[in-house]
C-alpha positions, 0 to 999 in steps of 0.5 A, a space after each residue: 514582475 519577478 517572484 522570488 522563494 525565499 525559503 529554499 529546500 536547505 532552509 526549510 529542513 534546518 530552520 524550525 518555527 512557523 512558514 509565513 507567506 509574504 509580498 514584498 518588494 526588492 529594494 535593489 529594482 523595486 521589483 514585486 516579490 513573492 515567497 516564504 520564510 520561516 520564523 518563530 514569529 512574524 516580527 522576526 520574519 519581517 527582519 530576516 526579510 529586511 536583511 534580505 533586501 525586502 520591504 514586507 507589503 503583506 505577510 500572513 502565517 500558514 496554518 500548519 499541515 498535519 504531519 503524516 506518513 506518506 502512503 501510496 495512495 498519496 503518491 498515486 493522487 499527485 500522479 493522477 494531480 499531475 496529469 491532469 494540470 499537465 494535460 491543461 497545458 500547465 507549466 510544470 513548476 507551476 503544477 508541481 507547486 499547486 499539487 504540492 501546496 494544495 495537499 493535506 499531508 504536510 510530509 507529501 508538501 515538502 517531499 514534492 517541493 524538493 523534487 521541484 526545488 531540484 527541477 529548479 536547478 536544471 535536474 531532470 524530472 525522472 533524475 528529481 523522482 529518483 532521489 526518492 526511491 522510497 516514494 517513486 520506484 523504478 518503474 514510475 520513473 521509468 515511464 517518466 524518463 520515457 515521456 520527457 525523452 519522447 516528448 510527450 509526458 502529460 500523456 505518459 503521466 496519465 497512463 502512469 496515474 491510471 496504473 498506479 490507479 488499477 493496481 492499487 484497486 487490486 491490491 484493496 480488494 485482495 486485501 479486502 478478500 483476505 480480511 475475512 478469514 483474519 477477522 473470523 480467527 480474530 474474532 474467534 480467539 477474542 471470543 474464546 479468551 473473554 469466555 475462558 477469563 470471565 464467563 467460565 470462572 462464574 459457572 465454576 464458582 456456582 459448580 463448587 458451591 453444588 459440590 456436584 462432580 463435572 462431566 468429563 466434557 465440562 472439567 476439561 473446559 474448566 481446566 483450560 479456564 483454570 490455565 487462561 486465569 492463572 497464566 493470562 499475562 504470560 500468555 500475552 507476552 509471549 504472544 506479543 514476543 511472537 509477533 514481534 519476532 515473527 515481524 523482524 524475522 519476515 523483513 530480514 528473511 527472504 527465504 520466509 518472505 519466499 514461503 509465504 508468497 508461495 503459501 500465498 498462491 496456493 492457499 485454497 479459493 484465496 490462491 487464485 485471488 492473489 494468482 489472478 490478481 499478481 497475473 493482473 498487476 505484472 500484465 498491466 505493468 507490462 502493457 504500460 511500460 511497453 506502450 511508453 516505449 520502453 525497450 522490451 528488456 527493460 521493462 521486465 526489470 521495472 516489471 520484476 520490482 513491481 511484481 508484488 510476489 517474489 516468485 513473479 519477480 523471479 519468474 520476471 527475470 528468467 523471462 527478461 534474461 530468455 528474451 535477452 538470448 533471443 527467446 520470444 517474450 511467450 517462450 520464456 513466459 511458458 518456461 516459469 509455469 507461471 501463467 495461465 493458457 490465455 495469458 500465453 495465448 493472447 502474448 503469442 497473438 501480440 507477438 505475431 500481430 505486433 500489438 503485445 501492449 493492447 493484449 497484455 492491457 486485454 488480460 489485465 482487464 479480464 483478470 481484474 474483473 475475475 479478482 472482482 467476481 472472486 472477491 465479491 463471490 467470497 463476500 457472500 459465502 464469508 458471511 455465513 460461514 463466519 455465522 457457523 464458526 462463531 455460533 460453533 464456537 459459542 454452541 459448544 462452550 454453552 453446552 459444556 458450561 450447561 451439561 452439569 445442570 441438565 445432569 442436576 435436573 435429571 438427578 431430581 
């Protein structure tokens, strides 16, 4: 028994209107096929098959997927998808089309139906991900490479899914830690804004009527009240431009892109988050990669790109062009101040006892859950200090708007 897809990879991307499933036979060797098509409607899918030598026996529409972007987490699902057919002893076509069909972003659909249209046609796994960088990076297809030529890629696959699954945790939760002080200036500047255009103008309206003169504090507020009412929408605007500007000039700068990754690392108590957090992801990738087999010196290059902070990154390739020369991987690790004792240790310890990979997977771990206690430390302590600021905030308003009728009051 034959099955034949009939919509290629080029019909899908020219062709618009509804994918239709269908069973049929081959009018040529009456064989039973199976496929897709694209149509505008089942009648004229029903002709586009009889053209093709193909009397429909059954033909259903598919519902059509919601259409969204493709993030990492669904690149690292089809990963963690993928190894685990694999590991069952699936075929891989037949994997890749059960992943593909199975998931809820219709983008990630098509995505993985070209790289198994591409296998199909003799092209290499590893070669089918790299036509899209975008989604699979240098790295991902690295470790691939490593499992087809070693011939043992469910298990590489694997490996693959629990890294991508590791450090994206990391990424989450250094985000995570870094949300609380956004959200405490956020709401702080919410607050203030709301306060100065509708609440003060109130107490200023009551203070006019008493003809009483303000206290210095009391005038001042009201003068910057005065400014938010009369200029709100410039404020707006130009703020909106800053951001706008701000966004374009960071993508195209790699000087400020630079700078704020430093800013980054020393930002105080978040410094050491996103430090052990970077010094996590490059050991884990390390470790990875070098348990795959991949030779030392290239596995810094995939190492750099997947860095996370460009002072790792150069720090990454400093390292890959010393051990090139015949430095030892500790040597030239120590020579960018970048990591800790206990990262160089326990390299040095890999080195000597020929096991770096089960070494840099011991630092990994353990800076992980150093970025977990952090975090989880931080948590607690944001929470009142995010009480304190807002009621700072509020306290101080409140007693400006009040003073001027404890004032009246002591007048009577």
């Amino acid at each position: 028994m034959a099955t034949t897809k009939i919509a290629t990879k080029s019909t899908v991307k020219k062709e618009k209107g509804s994918r239709f499933s269908f069973e049929g036979k081959s009018r040529a060797n009456q064989q039973v096929v199976r496929g897709e098509v694209i149509a505008k409607n089942e009648n004229e899918a029903r002709e586009k098959l009889a053209r093709r030598g193909v009397q429909v026996l059954h033909i259903q529409k598919l519902k059509t997927a919601r259409r969204k972007k493709i993030k990492h987490s669904d690149v690292t699902l089809f990963a963690r998808q993928l190894a685990t057919m694999m590991k069952a002893g699936l075929p891989l076509l037949q994997a890749f089309e059960i992943v593909a069909k199975g998931h809820s972003n219709a983008s990630m659909t098509d995505l993985l139906m070209d790289v198994r249209s591409d296998i199909e046609q003799g092209t290499s796994l590893s070669a089918a991900f790299g036509k899209h960088p975008k989604y699979f990076d240098k790295l991902f297809c690295s470790l691939v490479e490593a499992g087809e030529a070693g011939g043992v890629l469910d298990s590489l696959l694997d490996k693959l899914a629990t890294y991508m699954e590791k450090t994206a945790a990391i990424k989450r939760k250094v985000k995570g830690a870094l949300m609380y002080p956004t959200a405490v200036v956020v709401v702080a500047v919410g607050l203030i804004v709301l306060m100065m255009l509708f609440v003060l103008p109130s107490f200023g309206k009551i203070y006019d009527g008493l003809g009483a003169e303000l206290p210095y504090l009391t005038q001042i507020v009201m003068n910057i009240s005065d400014f938010f009412v009369d200029n709100w929408w410039w404020m707006l605007i130009l703020s909106v431009v800053l951001v706008v500007v701000l966004k374009v000039s960071y993508s195209r700068s790699f000087a400020m892109q630079k700078a704020w990754d430093k800013f980054l690392l020393n930002m105080p108590i978040f410094g050491q988050i996103v430090k052990k957090a970077a010094i996590a992801r490059w050991a884990r990738t390390t470790a990875t990669l070098f348990t795959a087999g991949v030779p030392l010196v290239e596995a810094l290059e995939s190492v750099a790109g997947a860095a996370g902070n460009i002072w790792y990154e150069e720090g990454t390739f400093h390292i890959r062009s010393q051990v090139q020369q015949g430095t030892s991987l500790t040597s030239a690790m120590q020579e960018t101040n970048l990591f800790p004792n206990m990262v160089l240790q326990m390299t040095a310890i890999g080195e000597e006892s020929g096991s770096v990979d089960d070494m840099l997977n011991k630092a990994a771990e353990f800076y992980e859950d150093e970025v977990d206690q952090a975090v989880a430390t931080l948590s607690s302590l944001m929470e009142p200090i995010i009480m304190v600021v807002l009621g700072s905030i509020v306290g101080f308003l409140l007693i400006a708007m009040y003073l001027p009728l404890f004032n009246i009051g002591n007048v009577m």
